[in-house]
N, C-alpha and C positions, 0 to 999 in steps of 0.2 A: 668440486667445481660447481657453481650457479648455472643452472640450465637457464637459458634466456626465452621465456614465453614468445612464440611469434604475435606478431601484430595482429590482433582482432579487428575486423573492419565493421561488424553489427555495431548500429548505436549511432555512427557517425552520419553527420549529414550531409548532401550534397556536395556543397564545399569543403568539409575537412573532409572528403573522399578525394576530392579533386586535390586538395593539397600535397595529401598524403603521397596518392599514386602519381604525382606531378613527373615527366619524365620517362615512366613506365607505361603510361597510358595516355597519347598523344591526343588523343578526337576527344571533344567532350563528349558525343553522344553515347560514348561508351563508358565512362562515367556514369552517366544517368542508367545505363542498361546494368551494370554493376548495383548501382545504388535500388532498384526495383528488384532484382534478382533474391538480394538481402535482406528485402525491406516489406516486400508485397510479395514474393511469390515463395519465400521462403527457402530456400536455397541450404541442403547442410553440408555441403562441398564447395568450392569454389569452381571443381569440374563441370559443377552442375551447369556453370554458366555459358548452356549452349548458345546463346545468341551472341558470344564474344571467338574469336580466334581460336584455333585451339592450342598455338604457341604461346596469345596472350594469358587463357590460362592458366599454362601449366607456369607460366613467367611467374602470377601471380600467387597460385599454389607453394610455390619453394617461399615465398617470404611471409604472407598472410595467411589467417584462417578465418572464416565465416564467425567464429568467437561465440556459438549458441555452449548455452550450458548444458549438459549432461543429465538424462532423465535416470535415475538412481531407483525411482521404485514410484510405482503410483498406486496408491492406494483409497478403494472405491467407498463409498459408504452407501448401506442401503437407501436413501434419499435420493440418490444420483449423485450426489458432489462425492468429485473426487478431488485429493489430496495427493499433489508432486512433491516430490524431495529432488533437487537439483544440486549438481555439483558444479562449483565456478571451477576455471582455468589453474589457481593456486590451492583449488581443495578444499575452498569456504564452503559451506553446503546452504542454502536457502531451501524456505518449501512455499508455495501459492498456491489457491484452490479454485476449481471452477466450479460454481454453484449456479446449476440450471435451478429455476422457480416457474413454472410455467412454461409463458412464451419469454417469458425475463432470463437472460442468461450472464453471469458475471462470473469476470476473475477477479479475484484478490492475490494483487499482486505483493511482492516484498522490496523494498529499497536500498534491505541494509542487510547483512549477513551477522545478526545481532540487535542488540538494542543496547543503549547507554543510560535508558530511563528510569527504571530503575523503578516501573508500575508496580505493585503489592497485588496486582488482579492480572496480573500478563505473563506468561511463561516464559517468552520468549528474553521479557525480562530478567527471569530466573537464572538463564543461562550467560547473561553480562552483555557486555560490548560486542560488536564484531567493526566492520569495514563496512564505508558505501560501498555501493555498486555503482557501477557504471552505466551509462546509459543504455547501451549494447544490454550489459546484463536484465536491465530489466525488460527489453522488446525481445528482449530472448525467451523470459518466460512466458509473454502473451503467443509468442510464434510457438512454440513447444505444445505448450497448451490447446493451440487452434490444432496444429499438425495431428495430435495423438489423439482429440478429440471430436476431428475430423469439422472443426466451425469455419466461420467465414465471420469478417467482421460487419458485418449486418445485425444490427440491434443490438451487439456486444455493449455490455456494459462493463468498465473497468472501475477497480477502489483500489486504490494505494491505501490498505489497512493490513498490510499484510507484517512480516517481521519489519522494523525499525519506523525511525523517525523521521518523515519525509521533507520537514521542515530544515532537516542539517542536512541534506544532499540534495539543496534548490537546483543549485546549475544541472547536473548530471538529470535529475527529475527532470527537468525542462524541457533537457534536449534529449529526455525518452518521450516525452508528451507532445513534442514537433513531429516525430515519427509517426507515433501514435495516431495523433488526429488527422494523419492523412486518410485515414478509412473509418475513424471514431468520433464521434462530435465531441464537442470540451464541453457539452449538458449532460456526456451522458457519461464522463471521468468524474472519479469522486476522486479528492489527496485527504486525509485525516491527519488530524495532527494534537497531542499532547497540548501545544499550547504558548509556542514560543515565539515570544510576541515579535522578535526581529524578524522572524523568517515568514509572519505573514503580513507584515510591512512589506516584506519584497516580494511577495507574490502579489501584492494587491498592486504592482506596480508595473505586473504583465499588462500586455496588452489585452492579451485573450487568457483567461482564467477556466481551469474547471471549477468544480464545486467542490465547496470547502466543510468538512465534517470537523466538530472540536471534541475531544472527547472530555469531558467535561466530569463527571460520574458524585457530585456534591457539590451542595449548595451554598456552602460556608470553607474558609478558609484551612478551618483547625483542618477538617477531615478531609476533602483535599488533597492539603499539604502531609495528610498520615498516608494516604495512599498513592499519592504522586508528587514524588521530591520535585516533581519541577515547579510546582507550584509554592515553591519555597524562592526562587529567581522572579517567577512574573505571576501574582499571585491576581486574582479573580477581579477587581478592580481594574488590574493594567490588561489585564487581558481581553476582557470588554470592551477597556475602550481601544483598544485595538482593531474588534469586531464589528465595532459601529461606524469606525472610520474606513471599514474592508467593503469597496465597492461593487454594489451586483447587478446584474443586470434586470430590466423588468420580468418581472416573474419570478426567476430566481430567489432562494431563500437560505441563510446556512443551517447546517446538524447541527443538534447536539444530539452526542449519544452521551447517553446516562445508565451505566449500569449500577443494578437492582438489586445489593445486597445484604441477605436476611438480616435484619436488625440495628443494620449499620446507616441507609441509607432511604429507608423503603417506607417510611411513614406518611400519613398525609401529612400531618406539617413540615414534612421534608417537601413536599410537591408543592406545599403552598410556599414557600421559601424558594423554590425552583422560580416557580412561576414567576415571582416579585424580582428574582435578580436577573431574568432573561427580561422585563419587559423592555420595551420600545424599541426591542430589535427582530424583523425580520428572519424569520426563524421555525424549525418544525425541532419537534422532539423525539427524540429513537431510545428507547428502550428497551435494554439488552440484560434478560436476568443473569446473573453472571453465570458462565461456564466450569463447573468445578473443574479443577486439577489436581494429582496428587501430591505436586509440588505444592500446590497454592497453598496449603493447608485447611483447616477444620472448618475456619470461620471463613471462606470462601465460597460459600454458597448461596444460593438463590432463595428468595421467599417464596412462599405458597403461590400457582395460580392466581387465587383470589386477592391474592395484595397485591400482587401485578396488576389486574385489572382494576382496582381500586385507584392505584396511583396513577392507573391511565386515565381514568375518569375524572380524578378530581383535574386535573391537566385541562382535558378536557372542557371540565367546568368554569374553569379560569381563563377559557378562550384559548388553548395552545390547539395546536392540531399533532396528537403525540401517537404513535404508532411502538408495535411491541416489536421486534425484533425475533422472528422463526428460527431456535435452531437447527441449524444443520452440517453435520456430516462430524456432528460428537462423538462419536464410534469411534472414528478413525482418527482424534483429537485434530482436527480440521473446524471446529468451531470458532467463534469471536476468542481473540485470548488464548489461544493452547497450542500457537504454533513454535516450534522449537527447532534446535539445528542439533540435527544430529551428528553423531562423532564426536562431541565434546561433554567435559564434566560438568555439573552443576555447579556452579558458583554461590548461588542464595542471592537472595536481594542485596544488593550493596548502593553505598553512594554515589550517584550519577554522574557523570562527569561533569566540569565547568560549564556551563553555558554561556 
């Protein structure tokens, strides 16, 4: 017999809470006291919600739950960032990180309980496909995060770089980024994305956008397309112009990040062939030496310091404004690239799903 999961209410907004409880919960003010309880004051019960009846609760407790996911183990690394492992409702497991930098504090959050990408530089790749999340799922991880790490959304900064592709779960994305920005500016949410040109057709068509990171990592098609099958669907050309037609606001600028790997990617005539296929767009460069793994294999690794700074310089020299990328919390594989779901087997890199 299928056990029936109760209805999660994290995630949901205003209105589909009022939908939902339509009948059960007669005032709208209580609605709203509901929807703050869940939403801002963090709530991991639904008894918690002393400023409601306590009939109404317990009404409420027998059919819903607060829908936070499960903190499974945290793991700290000596830099300060530490690394969750989460477990959803059906058992999926996700991990996100919070990486304090000073007064700069971010999470990296995850979208997907998997990836379907099928990167040659991503672990999380390594282990295949999983499920969206849901929108609940993912303000679950920023609320866990803040609770166990004792923050407040003051300065917080959020990047959706975490496991999956956040361009194939826009809607659910969205309407964790409505939640979100009630206490988060949309300047200071970063979404990353592989590169798929429908999905940032439909975000350029928000109203209010955050900031758009591509991850980009070569400057020609061949290589690429050897290290990112999706660039085999919308290849650097269409992707562009995609990016030039993606509107920003003043000031504003998009990423690329470009990771930096020995032999493959890291030459100056790789930076001067950068530089020429980013011009006339609006734009900063991130550079990210790659993170080994011991999935990734042999030829996964980073170049010298000094050809890191070479290729920032010549960048540089060409007028980009390109910045290196700090790692951290490599220890605990919480770095760019080495997040994985644990409980399951390795699969290897395979072919991506349709797009």
């Amino acid at each position: 017999m299928t056990l029936v999961q109760p209805h999660a209410l994290l995630g949901l907004s205003r209105s589909a809470l009022g939908d939902l409880l339509n009948g059960l919960v007669d005032r709208p003010f209580r609605i709203d006291q509901i929807y703050r309880g869940l939403h801002h004051q963090g709530v991991q019960d639904l008894q918690e919600l002393t400023t409601l009846p306590l009939e109404l609760r317990q009404r409420l407790a027998e059919r819903f739950v607060v829908g936070l996911p499960r903190t499974l183990e945290r793991r700290p690394a000596s830099d300060s960032t530490e690394k969750f492992l989460f477990e959803l409702a059906d058992g999926a497991s996700i991990e996100a990180v919070d990486i304090p930098d000073g007064e700069r504090r971010t999470l990296c959050i995850s979208c997907q309980a998997g990836c379907a990408m099928a990167c040659k530089f991503c672990v999380t790749g390594y282990w295949g496909a999983g499920r969206n999340l849901t929108s609940g799922e993912m303000v679950g991880q920023v609320l866990e995060i803040k609770r166990h790490r004792q923050l407040d959304s003051a300065g917080l900064n959020l990047v959706f770089m975490g496991m999956g592709e956040p361009l194939q779960n826009l809607e659910e994305l969205r309407a964790a980024l409505e939640i979100l920005t009630e206490g988060i500016s949309w300047r200071r949410i970063t979404v990353s994305t592989v590169g798929i040109v429908p999905g940032i057709d439909a975000l350029a068509a928000w109203p209010k956008r955050p900031n758009l990171a591509i991850s980009l990592h070569a400057p020609d098609d061949s290589r690429r397309s050897e290290i990112m099958p999706v660039n085999r669907s919308y290849p650097l050309a269409e992707l562009l112009g995609a990016l030039k037609r993606f509107p920003l606001e003043p000031g504003r600028r998009l990423t690329f990040e470009y990771l930096l790997i020995r032999g493959f990617n890291d030459a100056l005539a790789d930076a001067d062939a950068l530089a020429r296929r980013l011009a006339g767009l609006p734009a900063k460069i991130n550079l990210i030496p790659i993170n080994p793994d011991a999935v990734l294999g042999a030829a996964m690794v980073p170049p010298p310091a000094s050809v890191v700074e070479r290729f920032r310089s010549r960048l540089e020299e060409r007028g980009w404004i390109a910045t290196v990328r700090r790692r951290r919390g490599d220890e605990v594989s919480a770095a760019c690239g080495q997040l994985r779901a644990f409980g399951r087997d390795p699969r290897g890199f395979r072919t991506p799903v349709n797009l």
